[in-house]
Biopython code that builds the backbone (N, CA, C, O; Angstrom):
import numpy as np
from Bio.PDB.StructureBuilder import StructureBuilder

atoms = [
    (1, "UNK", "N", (-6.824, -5.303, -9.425)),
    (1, "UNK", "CA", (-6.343, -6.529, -8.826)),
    (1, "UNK", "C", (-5.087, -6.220, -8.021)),
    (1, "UNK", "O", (-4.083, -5.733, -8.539)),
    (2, "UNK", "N", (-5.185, -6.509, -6.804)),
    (2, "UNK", "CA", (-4.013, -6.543, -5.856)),
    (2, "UNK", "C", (-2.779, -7.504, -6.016)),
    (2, "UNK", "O", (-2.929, -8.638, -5.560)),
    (3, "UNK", "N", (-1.800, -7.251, -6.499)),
    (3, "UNK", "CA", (-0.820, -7.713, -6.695)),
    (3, "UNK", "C", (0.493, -7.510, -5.458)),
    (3, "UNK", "O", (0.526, -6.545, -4.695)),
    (4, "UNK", "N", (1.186, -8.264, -5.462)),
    (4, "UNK", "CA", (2.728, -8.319, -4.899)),
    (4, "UNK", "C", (3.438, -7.911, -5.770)),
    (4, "UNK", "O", (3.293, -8.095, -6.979)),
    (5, "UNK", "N", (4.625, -7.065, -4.997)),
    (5, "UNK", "CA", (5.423, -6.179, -5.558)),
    (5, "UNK", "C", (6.642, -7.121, -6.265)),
    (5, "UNK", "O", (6.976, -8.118, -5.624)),
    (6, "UNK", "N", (7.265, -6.879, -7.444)),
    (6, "UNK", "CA", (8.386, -7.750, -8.201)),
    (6, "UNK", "C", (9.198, -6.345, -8.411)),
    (6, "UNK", "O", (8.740, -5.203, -8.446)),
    (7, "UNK", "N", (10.727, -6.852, -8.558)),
    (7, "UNK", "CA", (11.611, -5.692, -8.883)),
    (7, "UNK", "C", (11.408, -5.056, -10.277)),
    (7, "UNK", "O", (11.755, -3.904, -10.537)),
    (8, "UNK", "N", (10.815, -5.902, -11.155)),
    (8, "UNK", "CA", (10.339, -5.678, -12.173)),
    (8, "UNK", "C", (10.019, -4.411, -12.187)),
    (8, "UNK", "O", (10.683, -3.634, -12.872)),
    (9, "UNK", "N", (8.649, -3.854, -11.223)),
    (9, "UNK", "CA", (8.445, -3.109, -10.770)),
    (9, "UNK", "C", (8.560, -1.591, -10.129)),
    (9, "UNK", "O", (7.786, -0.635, -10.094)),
    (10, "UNK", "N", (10.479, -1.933, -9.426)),
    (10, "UNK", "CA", (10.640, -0.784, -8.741)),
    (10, "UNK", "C", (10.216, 0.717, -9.457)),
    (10, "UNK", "O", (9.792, 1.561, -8.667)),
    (11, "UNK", "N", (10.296, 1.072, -10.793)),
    (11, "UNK", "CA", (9.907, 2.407, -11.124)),
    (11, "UNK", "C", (8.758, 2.838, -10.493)),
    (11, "UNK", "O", (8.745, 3.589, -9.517)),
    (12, "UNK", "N", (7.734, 2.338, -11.079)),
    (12, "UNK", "CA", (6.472, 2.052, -10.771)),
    (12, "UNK", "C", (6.113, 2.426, -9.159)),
    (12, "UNK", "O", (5.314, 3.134, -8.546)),
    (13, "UNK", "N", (7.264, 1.453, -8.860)),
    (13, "UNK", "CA", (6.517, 1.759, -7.225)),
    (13, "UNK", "C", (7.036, 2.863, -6.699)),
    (13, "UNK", "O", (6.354, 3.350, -5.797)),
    (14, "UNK", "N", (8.195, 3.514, -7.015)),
    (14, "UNK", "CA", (8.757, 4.633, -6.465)),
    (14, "UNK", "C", (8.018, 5.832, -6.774)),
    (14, "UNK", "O", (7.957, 6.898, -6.160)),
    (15, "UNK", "N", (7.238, 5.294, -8.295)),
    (15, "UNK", "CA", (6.772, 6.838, -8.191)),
    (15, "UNK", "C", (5.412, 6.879, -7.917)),
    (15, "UNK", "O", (4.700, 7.876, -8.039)),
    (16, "UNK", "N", (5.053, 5.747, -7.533)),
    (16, "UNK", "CA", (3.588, 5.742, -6.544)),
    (16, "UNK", "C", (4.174, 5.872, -5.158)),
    (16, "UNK", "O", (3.337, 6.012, -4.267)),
    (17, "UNK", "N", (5.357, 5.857, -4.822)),
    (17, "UNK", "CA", (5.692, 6.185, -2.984)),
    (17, "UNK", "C", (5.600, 7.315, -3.344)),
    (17, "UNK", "O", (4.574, 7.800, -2.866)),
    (18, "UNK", "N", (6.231, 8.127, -4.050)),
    (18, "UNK", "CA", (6.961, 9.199, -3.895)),
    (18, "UNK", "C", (5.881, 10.284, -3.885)),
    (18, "UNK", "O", (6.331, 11.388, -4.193)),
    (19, "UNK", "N", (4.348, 10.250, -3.564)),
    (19, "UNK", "CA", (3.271, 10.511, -3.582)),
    (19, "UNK", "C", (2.886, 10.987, -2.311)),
    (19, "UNK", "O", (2.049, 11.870, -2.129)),
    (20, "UNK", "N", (3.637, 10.267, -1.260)),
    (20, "UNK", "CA", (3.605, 10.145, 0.140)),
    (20, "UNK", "C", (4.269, 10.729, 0.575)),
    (20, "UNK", "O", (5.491, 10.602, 0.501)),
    (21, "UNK", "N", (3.337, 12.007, 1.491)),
    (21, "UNK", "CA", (4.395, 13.328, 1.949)),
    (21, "UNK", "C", (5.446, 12.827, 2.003)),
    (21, "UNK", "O", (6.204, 12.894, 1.035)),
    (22, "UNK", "N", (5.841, 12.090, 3.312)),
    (22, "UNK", "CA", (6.748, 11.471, 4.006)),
    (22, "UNK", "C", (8.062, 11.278, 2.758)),
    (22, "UNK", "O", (9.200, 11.623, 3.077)),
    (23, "UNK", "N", (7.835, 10.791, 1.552)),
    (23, "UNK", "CA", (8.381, 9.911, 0.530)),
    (23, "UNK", "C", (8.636, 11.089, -0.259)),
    (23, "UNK", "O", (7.894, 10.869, -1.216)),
    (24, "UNK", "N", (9.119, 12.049, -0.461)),
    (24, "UNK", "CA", (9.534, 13.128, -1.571)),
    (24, "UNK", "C", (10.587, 13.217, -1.818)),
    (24, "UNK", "O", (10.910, 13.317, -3.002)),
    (25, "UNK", "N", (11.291, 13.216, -1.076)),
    (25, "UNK", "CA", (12.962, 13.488, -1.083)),
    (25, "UNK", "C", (13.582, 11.859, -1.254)),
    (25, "UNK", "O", (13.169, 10.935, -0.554)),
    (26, "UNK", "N", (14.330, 11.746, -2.000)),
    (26, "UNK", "CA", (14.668, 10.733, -3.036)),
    (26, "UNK", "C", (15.587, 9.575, -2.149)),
    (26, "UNK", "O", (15.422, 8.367, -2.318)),
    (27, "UNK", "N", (16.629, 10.177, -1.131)),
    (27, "UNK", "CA", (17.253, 9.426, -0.514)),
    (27, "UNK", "C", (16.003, 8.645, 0.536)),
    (27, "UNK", "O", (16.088, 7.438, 0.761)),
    (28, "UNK", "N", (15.355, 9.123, 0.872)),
    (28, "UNK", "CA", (13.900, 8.633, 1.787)),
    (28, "UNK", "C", (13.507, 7.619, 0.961)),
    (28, "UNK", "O", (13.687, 6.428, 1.217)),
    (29, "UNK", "N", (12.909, 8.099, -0.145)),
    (29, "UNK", "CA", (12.122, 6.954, -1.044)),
    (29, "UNK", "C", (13.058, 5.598, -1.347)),
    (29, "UNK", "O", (12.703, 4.421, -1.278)),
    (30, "UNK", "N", (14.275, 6.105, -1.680)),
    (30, "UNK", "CA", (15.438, 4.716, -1.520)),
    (30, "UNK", "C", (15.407, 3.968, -0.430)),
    (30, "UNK", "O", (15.217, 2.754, -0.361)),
    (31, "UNK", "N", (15.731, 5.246, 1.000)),
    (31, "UNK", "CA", (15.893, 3.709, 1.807)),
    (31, "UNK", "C", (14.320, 3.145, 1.997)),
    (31, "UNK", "O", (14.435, 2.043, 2.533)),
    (32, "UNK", "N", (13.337, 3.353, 1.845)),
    (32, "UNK", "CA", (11.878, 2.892, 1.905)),
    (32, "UNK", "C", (12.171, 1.584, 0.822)),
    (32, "UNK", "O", (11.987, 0.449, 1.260)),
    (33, "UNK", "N", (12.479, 1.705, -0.131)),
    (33, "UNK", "CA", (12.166, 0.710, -1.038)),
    (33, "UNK", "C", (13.415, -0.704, -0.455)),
    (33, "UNK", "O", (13.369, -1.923, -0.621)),
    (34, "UNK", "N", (14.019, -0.171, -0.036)),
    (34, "UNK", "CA", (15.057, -1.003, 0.127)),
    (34, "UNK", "C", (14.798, -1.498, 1.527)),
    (34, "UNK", "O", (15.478, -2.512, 1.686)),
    (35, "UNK", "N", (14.118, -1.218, 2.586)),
    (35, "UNK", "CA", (13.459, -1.922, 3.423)),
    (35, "UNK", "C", (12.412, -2.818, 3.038)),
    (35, "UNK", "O", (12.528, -3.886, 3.638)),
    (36, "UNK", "N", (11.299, -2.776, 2.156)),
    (36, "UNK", "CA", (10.408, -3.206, 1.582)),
    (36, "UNK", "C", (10.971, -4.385, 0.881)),
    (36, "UNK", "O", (10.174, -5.320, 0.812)),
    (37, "UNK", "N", (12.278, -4.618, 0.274)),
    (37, "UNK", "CA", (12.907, -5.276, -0.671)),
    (37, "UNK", "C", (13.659, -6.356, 0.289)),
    (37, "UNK", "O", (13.968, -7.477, -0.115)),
    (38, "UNK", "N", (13.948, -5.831, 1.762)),
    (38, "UNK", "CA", (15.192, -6.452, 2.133)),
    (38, "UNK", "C", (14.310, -7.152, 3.641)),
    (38, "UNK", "O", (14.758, -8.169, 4.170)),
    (39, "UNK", "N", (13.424, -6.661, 4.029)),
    (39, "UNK", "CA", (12.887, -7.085, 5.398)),
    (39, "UNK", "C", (11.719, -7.569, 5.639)),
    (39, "UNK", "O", (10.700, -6.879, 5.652)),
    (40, "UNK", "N", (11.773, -9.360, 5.950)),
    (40, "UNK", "CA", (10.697, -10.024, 5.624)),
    (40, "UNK", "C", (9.552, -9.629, 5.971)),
    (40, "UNK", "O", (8.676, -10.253, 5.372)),
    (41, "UNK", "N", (9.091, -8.715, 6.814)),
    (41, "UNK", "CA", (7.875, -8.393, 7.465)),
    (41, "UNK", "C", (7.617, -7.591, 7.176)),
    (41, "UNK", "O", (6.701, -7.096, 7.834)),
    (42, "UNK", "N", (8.197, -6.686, 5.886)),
    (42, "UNK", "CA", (7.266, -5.841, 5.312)),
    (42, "UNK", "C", (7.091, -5.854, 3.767)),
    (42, "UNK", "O", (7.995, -6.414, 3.147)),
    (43, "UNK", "N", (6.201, -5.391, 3.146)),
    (43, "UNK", "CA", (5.459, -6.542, 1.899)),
    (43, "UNK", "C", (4.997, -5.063, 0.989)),
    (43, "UNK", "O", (4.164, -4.302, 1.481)),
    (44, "UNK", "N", (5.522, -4.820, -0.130)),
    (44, "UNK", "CA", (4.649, -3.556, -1.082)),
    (44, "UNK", "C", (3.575, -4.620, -2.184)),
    (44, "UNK", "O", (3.823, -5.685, -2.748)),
    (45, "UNK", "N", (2.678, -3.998, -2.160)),
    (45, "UNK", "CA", (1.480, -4.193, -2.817)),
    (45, "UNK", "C", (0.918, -3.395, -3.988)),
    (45, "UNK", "O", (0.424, -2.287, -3.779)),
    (46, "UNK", "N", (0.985, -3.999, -5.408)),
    (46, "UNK", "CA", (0.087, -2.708, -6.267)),
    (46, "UNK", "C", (-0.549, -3.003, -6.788)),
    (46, "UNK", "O", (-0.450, -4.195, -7.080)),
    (47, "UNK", "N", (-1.648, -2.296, -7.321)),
    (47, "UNK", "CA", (-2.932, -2.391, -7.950)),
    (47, "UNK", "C", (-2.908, -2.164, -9.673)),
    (47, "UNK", "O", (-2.703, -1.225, -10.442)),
    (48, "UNK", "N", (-3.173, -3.305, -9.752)),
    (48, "UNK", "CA", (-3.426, -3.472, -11.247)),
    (48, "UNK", "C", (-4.502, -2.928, -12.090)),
    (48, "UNK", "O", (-5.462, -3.628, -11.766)),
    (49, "UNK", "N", (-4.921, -2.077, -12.999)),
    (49, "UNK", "CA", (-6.182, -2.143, -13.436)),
    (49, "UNK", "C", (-5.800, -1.994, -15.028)),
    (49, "UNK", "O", (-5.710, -0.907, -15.599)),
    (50, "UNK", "N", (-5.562, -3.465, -15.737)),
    (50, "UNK", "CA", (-5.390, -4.001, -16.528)),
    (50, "UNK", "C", (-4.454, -4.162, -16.906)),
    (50, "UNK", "O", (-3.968, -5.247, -16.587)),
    (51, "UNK", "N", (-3.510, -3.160, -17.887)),
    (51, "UNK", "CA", (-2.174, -3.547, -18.107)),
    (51, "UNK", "C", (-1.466, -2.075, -17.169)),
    (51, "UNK", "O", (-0.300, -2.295, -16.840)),
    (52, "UNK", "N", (-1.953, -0.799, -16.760)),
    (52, "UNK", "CA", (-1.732, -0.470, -15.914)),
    (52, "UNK", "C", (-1.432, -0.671, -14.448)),
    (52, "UNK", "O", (-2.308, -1.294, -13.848)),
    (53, "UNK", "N", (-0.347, -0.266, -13.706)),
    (53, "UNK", "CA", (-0.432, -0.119, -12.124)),
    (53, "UNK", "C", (-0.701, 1.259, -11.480)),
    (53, "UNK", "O", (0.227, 2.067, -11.461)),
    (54, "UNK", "N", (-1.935, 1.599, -10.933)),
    (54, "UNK", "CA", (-2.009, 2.780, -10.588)),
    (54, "UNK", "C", (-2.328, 2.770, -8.570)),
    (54, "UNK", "O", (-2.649, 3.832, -8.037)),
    (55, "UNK", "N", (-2.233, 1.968, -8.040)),
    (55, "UNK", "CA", (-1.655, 2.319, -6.916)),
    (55, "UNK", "C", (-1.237, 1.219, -6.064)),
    (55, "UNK", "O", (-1.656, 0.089, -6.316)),
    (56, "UNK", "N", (-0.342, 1.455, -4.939)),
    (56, "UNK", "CA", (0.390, 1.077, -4.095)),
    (56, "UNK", "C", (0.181, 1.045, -2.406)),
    (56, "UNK", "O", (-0.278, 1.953, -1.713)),
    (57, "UNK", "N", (0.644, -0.234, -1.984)),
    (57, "UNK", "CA", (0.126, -0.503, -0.691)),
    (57, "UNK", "C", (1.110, -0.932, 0.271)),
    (57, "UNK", "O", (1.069, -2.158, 0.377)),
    (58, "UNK", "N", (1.769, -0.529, 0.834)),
    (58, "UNK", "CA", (2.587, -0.910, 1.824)),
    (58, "UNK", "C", (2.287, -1.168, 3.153)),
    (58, "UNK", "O", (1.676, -0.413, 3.909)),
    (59, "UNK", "N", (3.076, -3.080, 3.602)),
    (59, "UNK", "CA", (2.743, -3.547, 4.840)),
    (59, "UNK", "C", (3.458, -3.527, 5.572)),
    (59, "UNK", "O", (4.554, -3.387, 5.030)),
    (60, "UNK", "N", (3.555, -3.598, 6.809)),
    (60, "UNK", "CA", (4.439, -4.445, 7.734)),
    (60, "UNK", "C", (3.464, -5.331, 8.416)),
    (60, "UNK", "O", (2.307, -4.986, 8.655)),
    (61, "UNK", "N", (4.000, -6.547, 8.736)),
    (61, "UNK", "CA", (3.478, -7.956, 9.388)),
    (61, "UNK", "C", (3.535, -7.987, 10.948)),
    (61, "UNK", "O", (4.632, -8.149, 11.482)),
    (62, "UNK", "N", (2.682, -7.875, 11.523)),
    (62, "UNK", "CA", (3.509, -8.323, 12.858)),
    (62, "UNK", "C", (2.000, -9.572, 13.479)),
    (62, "UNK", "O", (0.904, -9.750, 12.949)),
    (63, "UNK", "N", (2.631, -10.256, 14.842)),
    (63, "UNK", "CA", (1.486, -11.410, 15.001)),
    (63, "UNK", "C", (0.113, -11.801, 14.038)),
    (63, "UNK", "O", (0.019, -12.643, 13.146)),
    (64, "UNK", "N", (-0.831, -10.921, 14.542)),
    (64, "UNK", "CA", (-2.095, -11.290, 14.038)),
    (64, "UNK", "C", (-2.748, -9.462, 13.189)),
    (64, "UNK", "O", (-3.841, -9.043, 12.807)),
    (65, "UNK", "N", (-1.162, -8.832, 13.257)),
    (65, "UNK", "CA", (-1.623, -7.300, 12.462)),
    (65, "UNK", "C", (-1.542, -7.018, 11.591)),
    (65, "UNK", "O", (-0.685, -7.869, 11.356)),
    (66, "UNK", "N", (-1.641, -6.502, 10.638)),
    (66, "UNK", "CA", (-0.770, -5.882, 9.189)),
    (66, "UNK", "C", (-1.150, -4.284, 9.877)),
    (66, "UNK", "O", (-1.989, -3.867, 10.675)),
    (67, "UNK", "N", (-0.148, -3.747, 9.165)),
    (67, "UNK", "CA", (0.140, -2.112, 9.786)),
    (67, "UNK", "C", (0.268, -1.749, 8.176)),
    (67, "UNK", "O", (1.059, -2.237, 7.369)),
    (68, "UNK", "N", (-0.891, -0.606, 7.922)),
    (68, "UNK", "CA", (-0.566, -0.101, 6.381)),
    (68, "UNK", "C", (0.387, 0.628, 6.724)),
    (68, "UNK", "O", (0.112, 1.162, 7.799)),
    (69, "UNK", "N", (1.577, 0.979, 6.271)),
    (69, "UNK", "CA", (2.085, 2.016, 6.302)),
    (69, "UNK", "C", (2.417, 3.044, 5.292)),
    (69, "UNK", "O", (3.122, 4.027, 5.520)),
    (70, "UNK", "N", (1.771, 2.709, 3.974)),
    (70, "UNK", "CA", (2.248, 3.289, 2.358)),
    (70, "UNK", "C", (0.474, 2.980, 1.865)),
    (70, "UNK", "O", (-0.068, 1.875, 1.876)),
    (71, "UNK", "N", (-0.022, 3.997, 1.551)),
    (71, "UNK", "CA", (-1.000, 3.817, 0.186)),
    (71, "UNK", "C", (-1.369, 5.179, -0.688)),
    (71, "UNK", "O", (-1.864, 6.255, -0.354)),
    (72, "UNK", "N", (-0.997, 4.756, -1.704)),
    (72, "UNK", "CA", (-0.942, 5.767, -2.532)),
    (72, "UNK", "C", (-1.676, 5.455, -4.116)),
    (72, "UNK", "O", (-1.727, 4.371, -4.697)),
    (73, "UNK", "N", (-2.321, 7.060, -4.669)),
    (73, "UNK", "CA", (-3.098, 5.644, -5.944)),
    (73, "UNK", "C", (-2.277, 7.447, -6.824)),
    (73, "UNK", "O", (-1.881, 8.537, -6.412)),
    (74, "UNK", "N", (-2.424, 6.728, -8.172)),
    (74, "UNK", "CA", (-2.424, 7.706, -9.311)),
    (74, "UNK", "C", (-3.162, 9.600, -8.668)),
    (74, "UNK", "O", (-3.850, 9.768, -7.661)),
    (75, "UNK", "N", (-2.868, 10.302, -9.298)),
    (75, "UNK", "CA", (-3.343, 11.407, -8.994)),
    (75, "UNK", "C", (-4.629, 11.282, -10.027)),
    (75, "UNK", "O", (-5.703, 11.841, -9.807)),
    (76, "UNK", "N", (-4.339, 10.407, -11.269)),
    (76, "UNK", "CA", (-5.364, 10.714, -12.389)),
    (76, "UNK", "C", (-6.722, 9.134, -12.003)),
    (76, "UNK", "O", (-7.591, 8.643, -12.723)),
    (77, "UNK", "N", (-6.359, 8.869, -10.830)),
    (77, "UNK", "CA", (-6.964, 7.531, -10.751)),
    (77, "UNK", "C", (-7.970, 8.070, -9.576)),
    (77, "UNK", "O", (-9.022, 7.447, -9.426)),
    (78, "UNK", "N", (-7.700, 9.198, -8.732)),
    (78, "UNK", "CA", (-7.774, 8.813, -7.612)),
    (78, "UNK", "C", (-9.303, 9.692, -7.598)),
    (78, "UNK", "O", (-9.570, 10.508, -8.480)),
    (79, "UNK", "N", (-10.297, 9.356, -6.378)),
    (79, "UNK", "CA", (-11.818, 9.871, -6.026)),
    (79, "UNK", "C", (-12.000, 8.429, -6.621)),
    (79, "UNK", "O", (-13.088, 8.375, -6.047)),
    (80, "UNK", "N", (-11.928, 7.280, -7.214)),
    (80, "UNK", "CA", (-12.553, 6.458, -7.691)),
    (80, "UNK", "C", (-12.987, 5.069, -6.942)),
    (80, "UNK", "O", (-13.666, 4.193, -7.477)),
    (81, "UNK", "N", (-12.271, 5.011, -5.085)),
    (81, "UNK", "CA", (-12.198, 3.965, -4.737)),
    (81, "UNK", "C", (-11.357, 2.944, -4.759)),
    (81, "UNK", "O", (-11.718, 1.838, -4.358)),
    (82, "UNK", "N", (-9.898, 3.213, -5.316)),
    (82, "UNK", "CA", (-9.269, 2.725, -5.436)),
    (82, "UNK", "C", (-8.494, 1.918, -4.199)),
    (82, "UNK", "O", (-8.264, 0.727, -3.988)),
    (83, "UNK", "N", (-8.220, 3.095, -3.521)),
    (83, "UNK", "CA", (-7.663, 2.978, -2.042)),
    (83, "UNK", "C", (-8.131, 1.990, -1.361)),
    (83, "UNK", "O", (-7.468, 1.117, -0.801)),
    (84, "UNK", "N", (-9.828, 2.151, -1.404)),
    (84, "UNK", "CA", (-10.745, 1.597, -0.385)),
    (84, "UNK", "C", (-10.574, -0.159, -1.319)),
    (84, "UNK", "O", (-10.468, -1.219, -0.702)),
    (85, "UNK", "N", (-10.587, -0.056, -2.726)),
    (85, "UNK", "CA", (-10.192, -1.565, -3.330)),
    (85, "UNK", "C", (-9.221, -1.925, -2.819)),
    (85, "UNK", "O", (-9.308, -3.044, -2.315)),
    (86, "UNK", "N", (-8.139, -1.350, -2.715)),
    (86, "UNK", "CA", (-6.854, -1.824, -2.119)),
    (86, "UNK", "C", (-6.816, -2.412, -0.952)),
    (86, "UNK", "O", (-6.224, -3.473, -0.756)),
    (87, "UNK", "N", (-7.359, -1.859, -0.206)),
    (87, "UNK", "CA", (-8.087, -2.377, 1.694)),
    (87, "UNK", "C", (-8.952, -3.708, 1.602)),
    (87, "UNK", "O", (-8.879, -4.707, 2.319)),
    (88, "UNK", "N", (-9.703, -3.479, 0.640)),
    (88, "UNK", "CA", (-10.462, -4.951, 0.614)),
    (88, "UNK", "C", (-10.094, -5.935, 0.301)),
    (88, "UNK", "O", (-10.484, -6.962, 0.858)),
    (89, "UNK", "N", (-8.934, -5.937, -1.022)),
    (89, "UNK", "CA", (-8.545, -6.533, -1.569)),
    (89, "UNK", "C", (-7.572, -7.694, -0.652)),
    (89, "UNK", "O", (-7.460, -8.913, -0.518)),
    (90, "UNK", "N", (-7.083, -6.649, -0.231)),
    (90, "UNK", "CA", (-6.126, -6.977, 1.244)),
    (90, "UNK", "C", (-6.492, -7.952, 2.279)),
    (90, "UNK", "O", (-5.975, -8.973, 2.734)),
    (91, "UNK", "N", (-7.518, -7.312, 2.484)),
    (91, "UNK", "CA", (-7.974, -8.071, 3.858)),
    (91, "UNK", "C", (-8.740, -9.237, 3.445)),
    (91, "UNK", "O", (-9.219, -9.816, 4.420)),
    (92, "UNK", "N", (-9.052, -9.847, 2.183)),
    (92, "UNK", "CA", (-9.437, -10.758, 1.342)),
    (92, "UNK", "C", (-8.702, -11.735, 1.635)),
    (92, "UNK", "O", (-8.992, -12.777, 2.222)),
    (93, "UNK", "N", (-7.226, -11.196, 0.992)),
    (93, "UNK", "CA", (-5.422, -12.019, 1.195)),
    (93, "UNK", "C", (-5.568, -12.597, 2.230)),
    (93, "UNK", "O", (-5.783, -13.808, 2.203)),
    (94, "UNK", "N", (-5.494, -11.876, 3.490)),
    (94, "UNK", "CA", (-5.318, -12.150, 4.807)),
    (94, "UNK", "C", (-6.232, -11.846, 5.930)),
    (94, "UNK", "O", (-6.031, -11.231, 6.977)),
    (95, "UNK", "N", (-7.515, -12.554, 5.353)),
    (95, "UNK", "CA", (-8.942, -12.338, 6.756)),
    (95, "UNK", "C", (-8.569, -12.402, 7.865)),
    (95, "UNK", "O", (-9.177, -11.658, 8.634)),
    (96, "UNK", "N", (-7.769, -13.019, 8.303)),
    (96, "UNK", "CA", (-6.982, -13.349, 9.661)),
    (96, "UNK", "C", (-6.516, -12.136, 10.165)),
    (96, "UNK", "O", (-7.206, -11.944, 11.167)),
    (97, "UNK", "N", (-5.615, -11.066, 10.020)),
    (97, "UNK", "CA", (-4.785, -10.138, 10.065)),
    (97, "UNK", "C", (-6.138, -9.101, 10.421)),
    (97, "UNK", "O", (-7.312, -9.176, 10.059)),
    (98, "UNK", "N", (-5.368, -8.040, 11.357)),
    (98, "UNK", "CA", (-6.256, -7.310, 12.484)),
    (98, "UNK", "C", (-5.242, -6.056, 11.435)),
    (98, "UNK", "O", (-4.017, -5.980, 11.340)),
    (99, "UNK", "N", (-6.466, -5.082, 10.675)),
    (99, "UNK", "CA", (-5.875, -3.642, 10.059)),
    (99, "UNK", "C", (-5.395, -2.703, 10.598)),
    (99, "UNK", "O", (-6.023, -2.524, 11.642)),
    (100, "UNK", "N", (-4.411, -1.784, 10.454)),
    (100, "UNK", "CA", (-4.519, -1.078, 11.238)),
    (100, "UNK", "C", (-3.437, -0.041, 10.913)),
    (100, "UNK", "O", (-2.536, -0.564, 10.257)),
    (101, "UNK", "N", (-3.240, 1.222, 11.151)),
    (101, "UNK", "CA", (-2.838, 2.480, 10.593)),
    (101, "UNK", "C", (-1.463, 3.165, 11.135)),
    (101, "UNK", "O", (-1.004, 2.860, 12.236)),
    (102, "UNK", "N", (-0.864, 4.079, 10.306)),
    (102, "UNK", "CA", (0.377, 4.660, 11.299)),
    (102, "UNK", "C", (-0.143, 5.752, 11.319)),
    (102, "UNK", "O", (-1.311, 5.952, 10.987)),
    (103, "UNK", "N", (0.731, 6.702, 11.750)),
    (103, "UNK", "CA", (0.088, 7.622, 11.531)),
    (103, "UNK", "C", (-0.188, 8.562, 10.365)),
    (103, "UNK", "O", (-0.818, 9.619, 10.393)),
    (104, "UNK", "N", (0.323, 8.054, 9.483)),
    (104, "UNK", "CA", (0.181, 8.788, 7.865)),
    (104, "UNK", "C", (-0.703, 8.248, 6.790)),
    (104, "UNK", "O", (-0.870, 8.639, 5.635)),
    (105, "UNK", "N", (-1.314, 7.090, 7.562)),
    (105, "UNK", "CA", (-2.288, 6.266, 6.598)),
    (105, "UNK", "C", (-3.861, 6.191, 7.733)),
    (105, "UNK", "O", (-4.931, 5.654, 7.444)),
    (106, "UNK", "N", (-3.612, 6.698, 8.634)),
    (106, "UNK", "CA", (-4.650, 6.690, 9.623)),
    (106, "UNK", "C", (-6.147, 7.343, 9.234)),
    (106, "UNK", "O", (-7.157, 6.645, 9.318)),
    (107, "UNK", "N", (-6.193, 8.567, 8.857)),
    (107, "UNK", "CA", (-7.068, 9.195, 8.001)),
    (107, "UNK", "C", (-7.802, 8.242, 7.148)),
    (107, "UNK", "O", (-8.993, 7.949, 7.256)),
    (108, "UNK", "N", (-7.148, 7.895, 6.484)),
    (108, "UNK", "CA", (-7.720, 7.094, 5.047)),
    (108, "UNK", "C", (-8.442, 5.788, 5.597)),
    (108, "UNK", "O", (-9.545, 5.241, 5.595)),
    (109, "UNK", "N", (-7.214, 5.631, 6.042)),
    (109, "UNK", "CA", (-8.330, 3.881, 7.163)),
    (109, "UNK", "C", (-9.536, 4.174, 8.119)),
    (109, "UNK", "O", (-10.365, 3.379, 8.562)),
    (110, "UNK", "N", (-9.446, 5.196, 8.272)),
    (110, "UNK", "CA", (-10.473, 5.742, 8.761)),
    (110, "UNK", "C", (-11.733, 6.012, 7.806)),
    (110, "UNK", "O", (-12.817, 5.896, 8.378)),
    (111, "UNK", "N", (-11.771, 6.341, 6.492)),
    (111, "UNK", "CA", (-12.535, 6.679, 5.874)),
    (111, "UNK", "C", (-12.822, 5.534, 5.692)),
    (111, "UNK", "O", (-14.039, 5.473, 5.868)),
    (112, "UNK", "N", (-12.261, 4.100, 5.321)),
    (112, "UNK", "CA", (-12.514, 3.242, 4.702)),
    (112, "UNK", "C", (-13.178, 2.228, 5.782)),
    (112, "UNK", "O", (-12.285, 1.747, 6.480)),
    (113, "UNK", "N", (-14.653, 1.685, 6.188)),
    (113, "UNK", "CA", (-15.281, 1.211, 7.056)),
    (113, "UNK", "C", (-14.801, -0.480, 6.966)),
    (113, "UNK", "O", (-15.156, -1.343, 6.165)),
    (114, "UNK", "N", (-14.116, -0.533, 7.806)),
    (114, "UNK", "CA", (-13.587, -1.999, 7.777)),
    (114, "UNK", "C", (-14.714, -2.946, 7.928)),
    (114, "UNK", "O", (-14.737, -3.957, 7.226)),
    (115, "UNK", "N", (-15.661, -2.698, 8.795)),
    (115, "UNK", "CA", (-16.687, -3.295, 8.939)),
    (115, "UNK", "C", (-17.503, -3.756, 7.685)),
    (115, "UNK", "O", (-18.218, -4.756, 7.616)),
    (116, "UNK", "N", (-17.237, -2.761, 6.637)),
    (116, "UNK", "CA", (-17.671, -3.012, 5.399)),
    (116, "UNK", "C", (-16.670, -4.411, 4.540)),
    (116, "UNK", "O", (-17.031, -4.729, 3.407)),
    (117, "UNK", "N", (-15.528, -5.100, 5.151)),
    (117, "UNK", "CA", (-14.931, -6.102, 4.554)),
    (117, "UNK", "C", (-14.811, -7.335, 5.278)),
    (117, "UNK", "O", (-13.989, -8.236, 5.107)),
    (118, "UNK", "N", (-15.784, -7.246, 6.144)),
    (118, "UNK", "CA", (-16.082, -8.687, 7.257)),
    (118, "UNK", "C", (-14.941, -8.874, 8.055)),
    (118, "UNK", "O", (-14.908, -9.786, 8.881)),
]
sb = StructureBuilder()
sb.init_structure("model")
sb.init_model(0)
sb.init_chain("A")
sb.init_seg("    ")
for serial, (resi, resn, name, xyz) in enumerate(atoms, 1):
    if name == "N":
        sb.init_residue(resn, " ", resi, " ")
    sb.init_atom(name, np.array(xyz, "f"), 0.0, 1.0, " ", f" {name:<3s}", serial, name[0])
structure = sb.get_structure()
């Protein structure tokens, strides 16, 4: 289940960023979270699968786009579809919103056939 991010949270989500080449080095992963925390147009997302959170989805908003820019699942979770749940789940939220990739999440959105979520 796709959830919105609560500070509750921050562990959790840092060490599902911190997964993301980009996201290794600790002062990076700070200011990431603290954009996510502080700037309305961009939104972290994680995936619930029961009382676990095993992965993470990061947005930015713009007109009629969402831009993934963060997805990351468990190392012990991951081959399972998770990612591709995360995408659907998403575009469920917000049918309206046109998907679309940076360049570090581009690959993956690529694998994942949008066409397959109407």
């Amino acid at each position: 289940m796709l959830i919105r991010y609560k500070k509750a949270f921050e562990k959790i989500a840092m060490g599902l960023l911190s997964f993301m080449p980009n996201e290794k080095d600790l002062k990076i992963l700070q200011q990431t979270m603290k954009q996510y925390e502080n700037d309305d147009t961009k939104q972290l997302f994680l995936w619930k699968d029961g009382d676990d959170i095993i992965g993470l989805m990061g947005v930015s908003f713009q007109d009629n786009t969402a831009k993934i820019e963060h997805i990351s699942v468990n190392p012990s979770h991951r081959h399972q579809g998770i990612g591709k749940s995360m995408v659907k789940a998403f575009k469920e939220m917000y049918p309206a919103k046109e998907l679309i990739a940076n360049e570090n999440t581009n690959s993956f959105l690529q694998k994942c056939d949008l066409e397959d979520f109407g």
